[in-house]
Biopython code that builds the backbone (N, CA, C, O; Angstrom):
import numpy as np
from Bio.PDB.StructureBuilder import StructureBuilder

atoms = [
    (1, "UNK", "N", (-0.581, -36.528, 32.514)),
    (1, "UNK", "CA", (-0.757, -36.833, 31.103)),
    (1, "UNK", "C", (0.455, -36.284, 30.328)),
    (1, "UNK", "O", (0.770, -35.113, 30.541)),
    (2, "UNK", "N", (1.120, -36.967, 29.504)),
    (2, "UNK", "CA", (2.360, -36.335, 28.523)),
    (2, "UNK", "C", (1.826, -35.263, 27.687)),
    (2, "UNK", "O", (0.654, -35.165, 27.322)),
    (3, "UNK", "N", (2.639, -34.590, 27.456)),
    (3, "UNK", "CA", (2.424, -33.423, 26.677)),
    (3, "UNK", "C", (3.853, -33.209, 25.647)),
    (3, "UNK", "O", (4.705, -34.096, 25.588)),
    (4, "UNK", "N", (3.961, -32.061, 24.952)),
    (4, "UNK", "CA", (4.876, -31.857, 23.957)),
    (4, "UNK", "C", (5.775, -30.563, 24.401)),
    (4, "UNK", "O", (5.032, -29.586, 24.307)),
    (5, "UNK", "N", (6.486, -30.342, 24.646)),
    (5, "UNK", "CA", (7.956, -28.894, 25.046)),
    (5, "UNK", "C", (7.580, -28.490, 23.780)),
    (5, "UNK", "O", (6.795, -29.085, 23.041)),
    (6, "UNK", "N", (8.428, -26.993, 23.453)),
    (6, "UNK", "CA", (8.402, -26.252, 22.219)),
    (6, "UNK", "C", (9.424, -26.662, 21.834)),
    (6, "UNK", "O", (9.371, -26.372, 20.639)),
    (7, "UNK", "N", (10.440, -27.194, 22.012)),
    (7, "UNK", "CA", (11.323, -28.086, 21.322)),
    (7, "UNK", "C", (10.908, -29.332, 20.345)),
    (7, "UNK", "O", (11.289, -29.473, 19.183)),
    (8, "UNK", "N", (10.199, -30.044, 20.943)),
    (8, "UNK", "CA", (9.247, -30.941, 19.963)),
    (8, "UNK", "C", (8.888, -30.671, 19.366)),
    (8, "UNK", "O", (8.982, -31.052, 18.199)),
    (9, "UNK", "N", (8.003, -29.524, 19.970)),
    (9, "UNK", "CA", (6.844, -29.102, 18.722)),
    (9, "UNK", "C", (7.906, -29.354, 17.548)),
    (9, "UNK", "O", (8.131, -30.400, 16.939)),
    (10, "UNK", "N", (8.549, -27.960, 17.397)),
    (10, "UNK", "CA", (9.101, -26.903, 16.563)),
    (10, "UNK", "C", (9.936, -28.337, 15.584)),
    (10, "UNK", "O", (9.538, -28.407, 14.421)),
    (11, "UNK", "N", (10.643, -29.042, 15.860)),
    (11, "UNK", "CA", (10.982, -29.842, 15.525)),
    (11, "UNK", "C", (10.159, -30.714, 14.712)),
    (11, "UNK", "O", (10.494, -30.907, 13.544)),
    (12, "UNK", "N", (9.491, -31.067, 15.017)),
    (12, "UNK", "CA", (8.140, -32.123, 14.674)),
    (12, "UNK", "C", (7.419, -31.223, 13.369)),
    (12, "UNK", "O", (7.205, -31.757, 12.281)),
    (13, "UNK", "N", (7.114, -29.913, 13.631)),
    (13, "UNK", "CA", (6.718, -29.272, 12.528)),
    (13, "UNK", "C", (7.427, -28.601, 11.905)),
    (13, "UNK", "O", (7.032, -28.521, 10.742)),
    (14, "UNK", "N", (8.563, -27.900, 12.153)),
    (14, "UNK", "CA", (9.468, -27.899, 11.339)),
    (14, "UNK", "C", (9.579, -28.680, 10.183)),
    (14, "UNK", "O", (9.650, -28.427, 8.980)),
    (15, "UNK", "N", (9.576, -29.575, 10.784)),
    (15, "UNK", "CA", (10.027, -30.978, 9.777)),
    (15, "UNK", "C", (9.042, -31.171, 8.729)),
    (15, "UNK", "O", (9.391, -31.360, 7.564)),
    (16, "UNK", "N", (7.991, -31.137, 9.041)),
    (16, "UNK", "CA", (6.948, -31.162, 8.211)),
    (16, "UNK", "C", (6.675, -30.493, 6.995)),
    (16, "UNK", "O", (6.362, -30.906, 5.878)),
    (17, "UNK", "N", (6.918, -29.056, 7.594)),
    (17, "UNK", "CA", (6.502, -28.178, 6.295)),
    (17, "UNK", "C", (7.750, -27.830, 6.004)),
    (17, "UNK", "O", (7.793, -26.800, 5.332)),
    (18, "UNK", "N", (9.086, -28.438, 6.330)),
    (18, "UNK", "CA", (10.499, -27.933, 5.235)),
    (18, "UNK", "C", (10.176, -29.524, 4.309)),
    (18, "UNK", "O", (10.535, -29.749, 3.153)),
    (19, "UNK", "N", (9.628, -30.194, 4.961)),
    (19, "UNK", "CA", (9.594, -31.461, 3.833)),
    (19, "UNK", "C", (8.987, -31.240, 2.241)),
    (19, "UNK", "O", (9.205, -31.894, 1.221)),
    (20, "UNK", "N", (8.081, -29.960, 2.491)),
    (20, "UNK", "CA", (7.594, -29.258, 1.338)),
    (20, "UNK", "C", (8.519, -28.569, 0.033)),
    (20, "UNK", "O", (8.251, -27.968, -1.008)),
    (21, "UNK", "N", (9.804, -29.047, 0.765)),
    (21, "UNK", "CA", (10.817, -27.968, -0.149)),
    (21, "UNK", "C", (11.714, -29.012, -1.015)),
    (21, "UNK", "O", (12.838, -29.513, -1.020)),
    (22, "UNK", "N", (10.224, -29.020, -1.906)),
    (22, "UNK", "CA", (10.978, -29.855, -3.191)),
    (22, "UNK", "C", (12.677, -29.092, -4.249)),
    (22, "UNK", "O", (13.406, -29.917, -4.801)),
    (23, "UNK", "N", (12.862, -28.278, -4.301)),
    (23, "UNK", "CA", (13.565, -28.140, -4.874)),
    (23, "UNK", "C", (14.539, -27.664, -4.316)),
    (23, "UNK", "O", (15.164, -26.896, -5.047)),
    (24, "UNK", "N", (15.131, -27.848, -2.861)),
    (24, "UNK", "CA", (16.085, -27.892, -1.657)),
    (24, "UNK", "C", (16.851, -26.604, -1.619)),
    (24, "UNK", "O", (18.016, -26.545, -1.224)),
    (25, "UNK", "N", (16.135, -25.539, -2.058)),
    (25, "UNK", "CA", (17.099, -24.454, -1.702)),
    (25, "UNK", "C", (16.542, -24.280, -0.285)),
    (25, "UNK", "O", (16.531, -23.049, -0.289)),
    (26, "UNK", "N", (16.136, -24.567, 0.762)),
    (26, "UNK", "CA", (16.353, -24.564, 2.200)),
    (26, "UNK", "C", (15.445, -23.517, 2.456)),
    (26, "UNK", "O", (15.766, -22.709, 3.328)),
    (27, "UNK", "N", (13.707, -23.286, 1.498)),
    (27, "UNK", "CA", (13.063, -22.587, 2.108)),
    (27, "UNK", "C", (11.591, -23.017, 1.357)),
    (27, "UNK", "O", (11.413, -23.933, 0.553)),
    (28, "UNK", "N", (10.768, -22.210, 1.800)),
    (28, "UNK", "CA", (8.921, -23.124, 1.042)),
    (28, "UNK", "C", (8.869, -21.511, 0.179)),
    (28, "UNK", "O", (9.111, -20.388, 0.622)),
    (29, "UNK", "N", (8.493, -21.914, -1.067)),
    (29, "UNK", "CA", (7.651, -20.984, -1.983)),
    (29, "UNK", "C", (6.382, -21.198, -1.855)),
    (29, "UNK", "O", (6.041, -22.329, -1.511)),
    (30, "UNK", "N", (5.352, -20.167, -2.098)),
    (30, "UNK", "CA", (4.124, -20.290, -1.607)),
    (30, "UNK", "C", (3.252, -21.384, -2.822)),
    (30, "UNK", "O", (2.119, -21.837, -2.659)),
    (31, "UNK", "N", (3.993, -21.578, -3.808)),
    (31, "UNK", "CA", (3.581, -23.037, -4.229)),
    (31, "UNK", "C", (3.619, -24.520, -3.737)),
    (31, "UNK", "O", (2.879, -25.481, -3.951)),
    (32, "UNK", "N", (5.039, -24.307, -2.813)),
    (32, "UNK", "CA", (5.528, -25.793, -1.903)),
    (32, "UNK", "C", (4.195, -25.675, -1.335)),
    (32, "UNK", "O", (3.208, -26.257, -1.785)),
    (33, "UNK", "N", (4.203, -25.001, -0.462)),
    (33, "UNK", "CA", (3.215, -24.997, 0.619)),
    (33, "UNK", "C", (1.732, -25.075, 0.492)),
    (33, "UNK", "O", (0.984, -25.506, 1.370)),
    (34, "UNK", "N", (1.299, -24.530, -0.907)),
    (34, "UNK", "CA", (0.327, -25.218, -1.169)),
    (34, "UNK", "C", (-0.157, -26.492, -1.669)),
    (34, "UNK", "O", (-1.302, -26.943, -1.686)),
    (35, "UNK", "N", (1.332, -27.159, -2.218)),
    (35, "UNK", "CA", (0.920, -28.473, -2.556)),
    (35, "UNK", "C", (0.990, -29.301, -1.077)),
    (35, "UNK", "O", (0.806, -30.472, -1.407)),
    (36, "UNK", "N", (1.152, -29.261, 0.265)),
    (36, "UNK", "CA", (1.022, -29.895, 1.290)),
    (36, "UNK", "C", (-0.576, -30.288, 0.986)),
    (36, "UNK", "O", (-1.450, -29.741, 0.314)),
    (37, "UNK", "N", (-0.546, -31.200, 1.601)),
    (37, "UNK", "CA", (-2.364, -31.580, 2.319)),
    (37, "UNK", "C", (-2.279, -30.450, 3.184)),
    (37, "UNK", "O", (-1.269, -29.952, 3.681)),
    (38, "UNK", "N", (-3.930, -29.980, 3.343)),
    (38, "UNK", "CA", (-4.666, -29.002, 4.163)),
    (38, "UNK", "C", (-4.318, -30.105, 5.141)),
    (38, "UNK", "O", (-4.453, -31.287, 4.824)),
    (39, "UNK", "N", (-3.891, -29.746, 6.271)),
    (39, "UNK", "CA", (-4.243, -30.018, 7.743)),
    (39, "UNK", "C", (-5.260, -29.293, 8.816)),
    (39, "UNK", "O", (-5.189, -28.094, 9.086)),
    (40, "UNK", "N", (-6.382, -30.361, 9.485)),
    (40, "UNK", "CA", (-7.350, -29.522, 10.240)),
    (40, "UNK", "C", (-8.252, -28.459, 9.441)),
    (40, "UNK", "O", (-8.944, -27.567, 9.932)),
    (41, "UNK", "N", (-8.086, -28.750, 8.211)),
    (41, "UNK", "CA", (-9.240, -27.577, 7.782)),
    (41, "UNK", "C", (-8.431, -26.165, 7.119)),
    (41, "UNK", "O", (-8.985, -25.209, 6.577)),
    (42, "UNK", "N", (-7.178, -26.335, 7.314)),
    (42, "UNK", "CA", (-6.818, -24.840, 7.086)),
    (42, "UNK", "C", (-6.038, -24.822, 5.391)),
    (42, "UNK", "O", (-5.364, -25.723, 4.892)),
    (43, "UNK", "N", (-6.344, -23.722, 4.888)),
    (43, "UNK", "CA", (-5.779, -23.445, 3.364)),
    (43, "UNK", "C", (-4.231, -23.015, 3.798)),
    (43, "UNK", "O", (-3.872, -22.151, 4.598)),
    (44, "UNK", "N", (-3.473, -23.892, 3.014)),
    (44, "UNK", "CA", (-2.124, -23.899, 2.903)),
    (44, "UNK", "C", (-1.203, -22.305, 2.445)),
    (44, "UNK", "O", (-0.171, -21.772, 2.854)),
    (45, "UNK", "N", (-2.378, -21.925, 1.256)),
    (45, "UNK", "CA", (-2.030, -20.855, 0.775)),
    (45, "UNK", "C", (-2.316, -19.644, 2.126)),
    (45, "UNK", "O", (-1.384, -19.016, 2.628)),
    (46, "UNK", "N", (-3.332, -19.533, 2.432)),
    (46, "UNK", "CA", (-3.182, -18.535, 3.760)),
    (46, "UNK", "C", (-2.508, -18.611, 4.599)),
    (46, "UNK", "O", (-2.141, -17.545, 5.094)),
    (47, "UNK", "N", (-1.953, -20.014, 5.244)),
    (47, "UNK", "CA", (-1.372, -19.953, 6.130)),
    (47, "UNK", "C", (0.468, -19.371, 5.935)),
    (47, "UNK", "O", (1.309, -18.795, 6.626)),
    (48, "UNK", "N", (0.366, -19.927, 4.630)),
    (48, "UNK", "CA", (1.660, -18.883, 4.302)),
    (48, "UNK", "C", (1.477, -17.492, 3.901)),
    (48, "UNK", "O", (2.494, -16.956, 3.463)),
    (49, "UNK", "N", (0.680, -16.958, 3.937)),
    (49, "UNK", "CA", (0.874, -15.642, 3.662)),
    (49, "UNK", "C", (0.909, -14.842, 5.262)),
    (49, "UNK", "O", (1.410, -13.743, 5.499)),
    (50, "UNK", "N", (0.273, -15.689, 6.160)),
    (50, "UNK", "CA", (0.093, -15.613, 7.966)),
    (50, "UNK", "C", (1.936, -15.411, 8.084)),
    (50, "UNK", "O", (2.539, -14.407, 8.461)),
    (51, "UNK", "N", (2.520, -16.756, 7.612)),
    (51, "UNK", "CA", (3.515, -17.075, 8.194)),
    (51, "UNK", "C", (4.696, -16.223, 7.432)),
    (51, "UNK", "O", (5.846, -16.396, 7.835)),
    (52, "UNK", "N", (4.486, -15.404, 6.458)),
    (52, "UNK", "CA", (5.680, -14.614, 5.663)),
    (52, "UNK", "C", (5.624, -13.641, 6.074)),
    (52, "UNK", "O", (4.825, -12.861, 5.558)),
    (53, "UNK", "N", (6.357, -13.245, 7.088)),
    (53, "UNK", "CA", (7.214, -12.266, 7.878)),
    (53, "UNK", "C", (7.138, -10.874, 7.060)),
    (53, "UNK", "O", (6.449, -9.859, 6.960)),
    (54, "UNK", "N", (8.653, -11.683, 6.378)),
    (54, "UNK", "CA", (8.906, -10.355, 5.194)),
    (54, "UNK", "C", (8.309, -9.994, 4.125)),
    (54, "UNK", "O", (8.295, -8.943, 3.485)),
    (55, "UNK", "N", (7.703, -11.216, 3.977)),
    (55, "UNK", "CA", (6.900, -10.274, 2.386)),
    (55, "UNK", "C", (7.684, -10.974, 1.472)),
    (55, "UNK", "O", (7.797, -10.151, 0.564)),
    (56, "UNK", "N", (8.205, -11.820, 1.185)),
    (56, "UNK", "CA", (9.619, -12.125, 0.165)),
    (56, "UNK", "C", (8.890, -13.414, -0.649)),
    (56, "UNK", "O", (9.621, -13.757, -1.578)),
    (57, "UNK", "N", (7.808, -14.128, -0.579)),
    (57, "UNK", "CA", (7.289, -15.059, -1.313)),
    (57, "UNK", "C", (7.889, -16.231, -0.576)),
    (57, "UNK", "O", (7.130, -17.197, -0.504)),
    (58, "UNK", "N", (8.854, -16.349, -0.115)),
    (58, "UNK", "CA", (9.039, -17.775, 0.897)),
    (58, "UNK", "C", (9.536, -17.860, 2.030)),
    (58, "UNK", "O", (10.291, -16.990, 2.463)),
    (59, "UNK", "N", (9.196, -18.934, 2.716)),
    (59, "UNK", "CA", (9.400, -19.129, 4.016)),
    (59, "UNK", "C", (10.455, -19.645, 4.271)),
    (59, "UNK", "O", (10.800, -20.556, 3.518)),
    (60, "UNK", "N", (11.358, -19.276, 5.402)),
    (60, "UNK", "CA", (12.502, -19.820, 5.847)),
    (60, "UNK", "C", (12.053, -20.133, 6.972)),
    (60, "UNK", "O", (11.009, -19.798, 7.531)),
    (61, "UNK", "N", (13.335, -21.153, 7.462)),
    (61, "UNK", "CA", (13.264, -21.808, 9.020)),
    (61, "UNK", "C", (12.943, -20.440, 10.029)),
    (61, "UNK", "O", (12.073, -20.583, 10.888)),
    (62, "UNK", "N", (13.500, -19.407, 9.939)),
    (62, "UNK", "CA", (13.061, -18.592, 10.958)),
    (62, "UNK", "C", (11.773, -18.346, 11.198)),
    (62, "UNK", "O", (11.277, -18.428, 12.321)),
    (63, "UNK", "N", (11.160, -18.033, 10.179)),
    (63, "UNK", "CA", (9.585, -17.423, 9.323)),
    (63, "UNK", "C", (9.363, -18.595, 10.448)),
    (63, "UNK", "O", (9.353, -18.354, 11.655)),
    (64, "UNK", "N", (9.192, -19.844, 9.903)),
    (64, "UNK", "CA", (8.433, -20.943, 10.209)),
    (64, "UNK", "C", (8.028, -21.359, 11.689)),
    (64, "UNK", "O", (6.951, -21.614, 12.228)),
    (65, "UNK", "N", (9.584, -21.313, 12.193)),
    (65, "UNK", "CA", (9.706, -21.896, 14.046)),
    (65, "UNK", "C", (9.022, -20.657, 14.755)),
    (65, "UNK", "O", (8.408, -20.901, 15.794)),
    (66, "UNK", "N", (9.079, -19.009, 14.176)),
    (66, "UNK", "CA", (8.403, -18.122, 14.630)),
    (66, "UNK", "C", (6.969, -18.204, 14.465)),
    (66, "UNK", "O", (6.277, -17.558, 15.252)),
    (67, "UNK", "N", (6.560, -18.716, 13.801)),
    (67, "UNK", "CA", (5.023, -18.779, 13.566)),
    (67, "UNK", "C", (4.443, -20.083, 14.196)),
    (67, "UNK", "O", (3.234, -20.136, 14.420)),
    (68, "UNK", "N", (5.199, -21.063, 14.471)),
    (68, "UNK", "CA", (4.875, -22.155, 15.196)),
    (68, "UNK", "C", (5.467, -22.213, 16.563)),
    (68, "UNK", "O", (5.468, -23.346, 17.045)),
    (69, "UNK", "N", (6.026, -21.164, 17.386)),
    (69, "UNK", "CA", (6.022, -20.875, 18.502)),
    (69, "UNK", "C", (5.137, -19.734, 19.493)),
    (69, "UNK", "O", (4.948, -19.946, 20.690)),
    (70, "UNK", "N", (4.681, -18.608, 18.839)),
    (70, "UNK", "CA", (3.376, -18.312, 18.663)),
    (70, "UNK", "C", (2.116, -19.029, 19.238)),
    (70, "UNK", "O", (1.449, -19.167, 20.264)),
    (71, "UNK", "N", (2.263, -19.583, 17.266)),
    (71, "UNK", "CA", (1.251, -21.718, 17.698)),
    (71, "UNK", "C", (0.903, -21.923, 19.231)),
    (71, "UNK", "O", (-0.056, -21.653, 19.953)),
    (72, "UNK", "N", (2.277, -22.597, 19.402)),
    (72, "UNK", "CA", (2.622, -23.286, 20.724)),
    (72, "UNK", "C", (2.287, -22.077, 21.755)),
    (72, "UNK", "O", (1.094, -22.229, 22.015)),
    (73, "UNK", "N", (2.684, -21.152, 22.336)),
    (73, "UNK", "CA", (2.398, -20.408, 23.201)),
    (73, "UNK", "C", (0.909, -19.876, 23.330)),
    (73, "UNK", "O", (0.575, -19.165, 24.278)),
    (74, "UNK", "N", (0.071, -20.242, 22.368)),
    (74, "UNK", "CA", (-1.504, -20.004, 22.100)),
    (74, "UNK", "C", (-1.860, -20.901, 22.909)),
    (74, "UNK", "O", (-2.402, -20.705, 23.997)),
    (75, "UNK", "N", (-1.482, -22.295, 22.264)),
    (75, "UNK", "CA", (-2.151, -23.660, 23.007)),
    (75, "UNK", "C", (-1.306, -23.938, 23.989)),
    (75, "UNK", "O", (-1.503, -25.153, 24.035)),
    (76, "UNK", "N", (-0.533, -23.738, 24.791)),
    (76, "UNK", "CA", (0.000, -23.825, 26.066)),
    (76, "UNK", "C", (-1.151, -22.514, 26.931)),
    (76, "UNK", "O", (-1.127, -21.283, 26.900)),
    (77, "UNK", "N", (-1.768, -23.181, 27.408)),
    (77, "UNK", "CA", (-2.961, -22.439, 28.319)),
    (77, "UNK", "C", (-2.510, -22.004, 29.776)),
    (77, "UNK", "O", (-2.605, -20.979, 30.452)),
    (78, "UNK", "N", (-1.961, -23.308, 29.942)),
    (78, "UNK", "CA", (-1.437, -22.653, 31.925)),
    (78, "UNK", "C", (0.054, -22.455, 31.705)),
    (78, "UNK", "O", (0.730, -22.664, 32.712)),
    (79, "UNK", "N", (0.864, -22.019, 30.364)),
    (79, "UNK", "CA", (2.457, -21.368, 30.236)),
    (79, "UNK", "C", (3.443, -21.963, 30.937)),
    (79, "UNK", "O", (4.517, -21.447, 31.248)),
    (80, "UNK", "N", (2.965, -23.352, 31.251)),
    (80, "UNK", "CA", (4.060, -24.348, 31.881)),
    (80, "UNK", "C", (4.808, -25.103, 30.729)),
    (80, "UNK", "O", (5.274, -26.236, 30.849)),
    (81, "UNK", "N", (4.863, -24.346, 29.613)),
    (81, "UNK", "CA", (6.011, -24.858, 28.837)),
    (81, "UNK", "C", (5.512, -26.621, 28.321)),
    (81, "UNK", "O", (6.495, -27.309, 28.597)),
    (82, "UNK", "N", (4.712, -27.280, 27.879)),
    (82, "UNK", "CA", (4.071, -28.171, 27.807)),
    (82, "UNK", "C", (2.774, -28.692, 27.050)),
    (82, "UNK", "O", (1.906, -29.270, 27.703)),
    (83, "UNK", "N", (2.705, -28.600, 26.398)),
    (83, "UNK", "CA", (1.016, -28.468, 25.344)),
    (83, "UNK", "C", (0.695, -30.061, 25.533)),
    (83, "UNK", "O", (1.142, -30.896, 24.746)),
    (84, "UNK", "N", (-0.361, -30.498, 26.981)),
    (84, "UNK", "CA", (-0.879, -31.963, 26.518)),
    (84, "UNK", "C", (-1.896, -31.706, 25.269)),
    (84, "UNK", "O", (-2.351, -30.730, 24.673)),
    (85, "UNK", "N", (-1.996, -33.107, 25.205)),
    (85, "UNK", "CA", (-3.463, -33.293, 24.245)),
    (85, "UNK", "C", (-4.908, -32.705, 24.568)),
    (85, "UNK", "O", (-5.744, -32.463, 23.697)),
    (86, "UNK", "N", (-5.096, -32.503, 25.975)),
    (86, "UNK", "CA", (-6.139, -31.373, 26.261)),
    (86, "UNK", "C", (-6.141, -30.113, 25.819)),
    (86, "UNK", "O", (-7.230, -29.772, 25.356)),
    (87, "UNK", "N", (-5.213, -29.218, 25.797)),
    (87, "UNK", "CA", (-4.362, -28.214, 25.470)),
    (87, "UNK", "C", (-4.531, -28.008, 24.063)),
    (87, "UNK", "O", (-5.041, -26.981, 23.615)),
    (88, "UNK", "N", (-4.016, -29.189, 23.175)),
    (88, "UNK", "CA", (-4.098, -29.359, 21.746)),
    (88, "UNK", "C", (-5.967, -29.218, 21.400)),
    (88, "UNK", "O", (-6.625, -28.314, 20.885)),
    (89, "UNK", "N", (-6.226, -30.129, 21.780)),
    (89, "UNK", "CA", (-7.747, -30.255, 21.224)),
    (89, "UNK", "C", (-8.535, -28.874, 21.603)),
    (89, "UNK", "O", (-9.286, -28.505, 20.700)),
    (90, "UNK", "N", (-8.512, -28.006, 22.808)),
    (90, "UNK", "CA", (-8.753, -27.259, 22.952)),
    (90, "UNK", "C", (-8.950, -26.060, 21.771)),
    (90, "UNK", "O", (-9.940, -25.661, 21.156)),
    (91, "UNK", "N", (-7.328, -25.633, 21.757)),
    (91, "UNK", "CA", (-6.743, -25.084, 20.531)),
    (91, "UNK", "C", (-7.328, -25.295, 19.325)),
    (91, "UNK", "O", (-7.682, -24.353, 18.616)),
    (92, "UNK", "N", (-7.515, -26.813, 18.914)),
    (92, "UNK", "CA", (-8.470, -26.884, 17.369)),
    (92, "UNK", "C", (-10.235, -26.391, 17.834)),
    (92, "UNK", "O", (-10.901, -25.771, 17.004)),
    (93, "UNK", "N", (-10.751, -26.702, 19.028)),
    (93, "UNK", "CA", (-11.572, -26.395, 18.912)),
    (93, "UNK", "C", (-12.105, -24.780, 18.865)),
    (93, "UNK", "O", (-12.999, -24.407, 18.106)),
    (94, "UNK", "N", (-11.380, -23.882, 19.831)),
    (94, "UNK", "CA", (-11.181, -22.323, 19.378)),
    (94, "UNK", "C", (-10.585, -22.217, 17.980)),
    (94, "UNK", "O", (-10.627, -21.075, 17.522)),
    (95, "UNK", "N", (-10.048, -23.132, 17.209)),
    (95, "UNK", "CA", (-9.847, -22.487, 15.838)),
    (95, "UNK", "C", (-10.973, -22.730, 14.888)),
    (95, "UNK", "O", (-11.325, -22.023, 13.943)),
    (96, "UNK", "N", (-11.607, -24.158, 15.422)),
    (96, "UNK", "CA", (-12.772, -24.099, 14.639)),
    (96, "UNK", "C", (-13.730, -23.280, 14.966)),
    (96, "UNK", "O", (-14.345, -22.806, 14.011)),
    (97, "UNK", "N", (-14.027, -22.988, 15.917)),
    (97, "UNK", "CA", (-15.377, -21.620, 16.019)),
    (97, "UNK", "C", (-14.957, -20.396, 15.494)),
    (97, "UNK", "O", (-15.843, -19.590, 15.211)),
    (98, "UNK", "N", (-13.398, -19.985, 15.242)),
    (98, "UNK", "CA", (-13.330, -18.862, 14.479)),
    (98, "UNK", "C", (-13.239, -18.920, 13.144)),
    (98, "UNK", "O", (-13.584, -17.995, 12.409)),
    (99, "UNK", "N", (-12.854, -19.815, 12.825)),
    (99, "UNK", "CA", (-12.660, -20.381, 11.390)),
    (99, "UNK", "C", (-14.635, -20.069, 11.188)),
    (99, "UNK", "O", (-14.889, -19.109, 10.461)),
    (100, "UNK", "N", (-15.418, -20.543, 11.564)),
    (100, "UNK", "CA", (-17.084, -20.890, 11.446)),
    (100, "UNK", "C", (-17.588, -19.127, 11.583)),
    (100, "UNK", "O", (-18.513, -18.615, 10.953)),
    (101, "UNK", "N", (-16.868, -18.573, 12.381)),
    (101, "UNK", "CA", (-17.494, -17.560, 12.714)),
    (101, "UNK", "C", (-16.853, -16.669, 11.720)),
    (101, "UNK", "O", (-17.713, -15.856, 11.381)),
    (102, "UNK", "N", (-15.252, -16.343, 10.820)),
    (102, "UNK", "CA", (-14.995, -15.589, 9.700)),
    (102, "UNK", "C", (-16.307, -16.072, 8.785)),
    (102, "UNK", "O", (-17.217, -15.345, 8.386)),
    (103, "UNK", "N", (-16.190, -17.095, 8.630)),
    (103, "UNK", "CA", (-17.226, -17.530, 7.311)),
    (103, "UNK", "C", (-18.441, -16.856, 7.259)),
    (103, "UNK", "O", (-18.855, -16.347, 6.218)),
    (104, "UNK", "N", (-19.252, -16.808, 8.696)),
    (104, "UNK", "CA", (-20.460, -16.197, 8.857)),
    (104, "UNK", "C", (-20.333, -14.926, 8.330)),
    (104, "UNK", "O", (-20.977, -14.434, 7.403)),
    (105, "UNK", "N", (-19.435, -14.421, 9.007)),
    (105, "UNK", "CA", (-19.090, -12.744, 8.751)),
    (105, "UNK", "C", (-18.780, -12.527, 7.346)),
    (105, "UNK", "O", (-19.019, -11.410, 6.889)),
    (106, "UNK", "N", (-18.288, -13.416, 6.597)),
    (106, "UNK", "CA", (-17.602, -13.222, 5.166)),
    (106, "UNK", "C", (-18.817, -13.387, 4.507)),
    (106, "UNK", "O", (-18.787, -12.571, 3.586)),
    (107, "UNK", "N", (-19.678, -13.887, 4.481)),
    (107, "UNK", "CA", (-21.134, -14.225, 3.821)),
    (107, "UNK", "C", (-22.192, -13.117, 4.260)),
    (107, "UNK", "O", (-23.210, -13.118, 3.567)),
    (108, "UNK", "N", (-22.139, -12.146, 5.312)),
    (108, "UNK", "CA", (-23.101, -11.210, 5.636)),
    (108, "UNK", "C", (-23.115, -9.895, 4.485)),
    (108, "UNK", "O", (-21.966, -9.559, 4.199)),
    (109, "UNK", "N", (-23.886, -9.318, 3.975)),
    (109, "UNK", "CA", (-23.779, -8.559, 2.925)),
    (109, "UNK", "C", (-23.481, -7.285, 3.466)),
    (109, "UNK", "O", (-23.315, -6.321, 2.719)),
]
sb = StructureBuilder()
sb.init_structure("model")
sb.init_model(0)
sb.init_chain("A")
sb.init_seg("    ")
for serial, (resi, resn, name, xyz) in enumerate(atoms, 1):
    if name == "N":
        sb.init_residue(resn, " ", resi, " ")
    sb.init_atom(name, np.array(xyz, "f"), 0.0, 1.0, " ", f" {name:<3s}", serial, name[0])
structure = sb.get_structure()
């Protein structure tokens, strides 16, 4: 079955969330990034505060390919350098039971 290298990935999403950088100084303010569409369920605004390294209010290409190689090395299960679509779906599905299971916990008094 085909799968994706971390070269793709990183590329592929890279691309994505620098596309957020309306005003082209070559990095996401945590406003870019919240005007993206939520993907999979997840708040834009958290995921940049996940993905800001330094603390500096925006994300650069480093910030970014580091936090989406991570990503990739999560959902690469057998570390053969390769994430099929089994791999992938997997991955959303462990994010959705933790995603379900903060909530529980965030609602317990």
């Amino acid at each position: 079955m085909p799968g994706m290298t971390l070269d793709q990935y990183l590329n592929r999403q890279t691309a994505r969330i620098m596309a957020a950088d309306t005003d082209g100084d070559g990095r996401i303010s945590r406003a870019e990034m919240s005007a993206l569409p939520a993907k999979g369920g997840r708040d834009p605004a958290r995921l940049f505060d996940r993905m800001d390294a330094n603390h500096d209010g925006y994300l650069d290409k480093t910030e970014i390919q580091a936090a989406l190689t991570r990503r990739f090395q999560r959902m690469d299960r057998d570390g053969n350098g390769v994430v099929t679509p089994d791999e992938r779906m997997a991955g959303r599905t462990q994010r959705g039971q933790k995603g379900a299971a903060d909530e529980t916990t965030a609602q317990q008094p």
